[in-house]
C-alpha positions in Angstrom: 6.7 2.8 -21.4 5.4 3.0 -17.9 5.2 6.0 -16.3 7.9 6.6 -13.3 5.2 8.4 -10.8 1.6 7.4 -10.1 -1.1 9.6 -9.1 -3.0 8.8 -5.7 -5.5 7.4 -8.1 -3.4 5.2 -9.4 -2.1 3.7 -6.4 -5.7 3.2 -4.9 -7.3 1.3 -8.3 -3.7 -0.8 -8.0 -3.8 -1.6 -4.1 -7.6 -2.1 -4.6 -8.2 0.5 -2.0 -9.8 3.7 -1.6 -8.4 7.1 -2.9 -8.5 8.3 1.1 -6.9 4.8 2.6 -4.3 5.4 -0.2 -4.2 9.5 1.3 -3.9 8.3 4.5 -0.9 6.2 3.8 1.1 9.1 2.5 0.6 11.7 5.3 1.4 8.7 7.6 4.7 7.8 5.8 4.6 4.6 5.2 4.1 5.0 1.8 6.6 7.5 0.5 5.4 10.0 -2.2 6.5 13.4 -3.5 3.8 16.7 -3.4 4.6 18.5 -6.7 3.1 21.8 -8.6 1.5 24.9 -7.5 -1.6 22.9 -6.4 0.5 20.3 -4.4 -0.4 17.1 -6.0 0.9 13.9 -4.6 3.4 11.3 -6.7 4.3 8.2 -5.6 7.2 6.6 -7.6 6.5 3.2 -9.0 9.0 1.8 -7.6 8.6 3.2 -4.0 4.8 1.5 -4.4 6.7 -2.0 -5.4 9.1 -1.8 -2.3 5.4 -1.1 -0.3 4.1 -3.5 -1.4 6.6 -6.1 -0.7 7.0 -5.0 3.0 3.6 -5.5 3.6 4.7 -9.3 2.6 6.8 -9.2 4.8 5.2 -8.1 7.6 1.8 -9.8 7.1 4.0 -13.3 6.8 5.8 -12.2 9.9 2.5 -11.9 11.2 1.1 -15.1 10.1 4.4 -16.7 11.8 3.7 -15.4 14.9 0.3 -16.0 15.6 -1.3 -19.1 15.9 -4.9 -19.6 13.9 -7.2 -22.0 15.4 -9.5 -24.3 14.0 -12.3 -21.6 14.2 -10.5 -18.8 12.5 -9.4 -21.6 9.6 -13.3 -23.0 9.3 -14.3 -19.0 8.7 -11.8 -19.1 5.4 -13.2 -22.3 4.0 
């Protein structure tokens, strides 16, 4: 069974990111997460990281759309 909440941990070594990126993302709001127990430790619901991580998707595919690459910036991926 998978667990409902994740710690920050858990979110960073999924995103691939670091534990303060993943910090940073919380006190901003754009991911949303829960601070529980006396010592305030933060939760972010596995399904709230799913719906995350399909709006940034979106948005970077938005992005793509609307700005043009040109053949310098496609040379630097090859």
């Amino acid at each position: 069974m998978t667990s409902r909440f994740l710690t920050l941990a858990d979110v960073a070594e999924t995103l691939n990111i670091s534990a303060s990126q993943t910090y940073a993302l919380v006190r901003s709001g754009d991911l949303p997460a829960i601070k529980i127990g006396g010592r305030g430790q933060w939760r972010v619901e596995a399904s709230a990281l799913e719906e995350f991580i399909a709006r940034k998707y979106e948005q970077t595919r938005e992005f793509v759309q609307t700005h043009s690459f040109g053949a310098e910036d496609d040379a630097a991926i090859d």
